[in-house]
N, C-alpha and C positions, 0 to 999 in steps of 0.2 A: 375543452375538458379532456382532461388527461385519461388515458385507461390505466385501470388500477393492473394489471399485470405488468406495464408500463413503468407506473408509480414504484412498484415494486422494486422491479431492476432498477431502475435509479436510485433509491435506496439503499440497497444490499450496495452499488456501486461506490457513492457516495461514503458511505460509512465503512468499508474497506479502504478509501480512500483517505479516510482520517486514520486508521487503522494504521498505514502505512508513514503517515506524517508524526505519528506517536513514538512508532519504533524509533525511527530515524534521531525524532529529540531525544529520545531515551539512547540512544546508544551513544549521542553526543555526551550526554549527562551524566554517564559512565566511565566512557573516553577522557574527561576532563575532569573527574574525580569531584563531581558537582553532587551523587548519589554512589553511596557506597553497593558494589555490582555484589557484593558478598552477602548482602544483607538478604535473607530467606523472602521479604515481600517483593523487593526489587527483582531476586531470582527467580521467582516466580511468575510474576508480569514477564517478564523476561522473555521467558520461556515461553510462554502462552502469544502473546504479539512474533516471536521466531516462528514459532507453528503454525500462527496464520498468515505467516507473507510466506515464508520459504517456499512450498510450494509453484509460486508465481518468480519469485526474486533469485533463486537457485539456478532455472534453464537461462535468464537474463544474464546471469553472470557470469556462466559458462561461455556464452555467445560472446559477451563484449571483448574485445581486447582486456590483457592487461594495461592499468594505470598505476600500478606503483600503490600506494594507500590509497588511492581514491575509487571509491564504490560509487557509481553512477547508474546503479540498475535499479534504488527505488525512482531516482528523474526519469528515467525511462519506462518504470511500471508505472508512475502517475503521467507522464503522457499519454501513456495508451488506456488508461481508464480512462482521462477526460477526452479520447478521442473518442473511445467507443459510447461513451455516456450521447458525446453529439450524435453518434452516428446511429442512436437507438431514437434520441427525440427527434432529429432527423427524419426519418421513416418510419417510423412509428407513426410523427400527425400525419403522412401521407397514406398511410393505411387505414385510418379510421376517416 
């Protein structure tokens, strides 16, 4: 049985986790002229999914080398959430 503060962070993790796989399709979506980026709903989601990864995806992307067009800091934000996710149920069930 799981503990619910536990539960919790995995959760919150979790779903920041798709948070970030949303952006990433939507920015595709944009890029390939698949959803027009002009459009007031689109700019808005937009903006809202930018305000909640930048914080985390901003110091990644200062740190990595440049690659030219290619942004490789949400693969590297979604490894370190599914690290940290193990490394919470990890020790976590050793704790209880």
């Amino acid at each position: 049985m799981e503990h619910p503060v536990i539960w919790l962070i995995l959760t919150v993790l979790n779903l920041y986790f798709w948070v970030i796989l949303i952006t990433v399709i939507m920015s595709w979506l944009i890029g390939f002229n698949v959803i027009n980026g002009s459009n007031p709903y689109v700019r808005q989601i937009s903006y809202a999914l930018h305000r909640l990864t930048e914080p985390l995806l901003g110091p990644i992307r200062r740190a990595l080398p440049d690659l030219g067009g290619i942004d490789i800091s949400p693969i590297v934000l979604l490894l370190a959430l599914q690290f940290l996710q193990y490394l919470i149920v990890y020790y976590g069930s050793r704790l209880l």
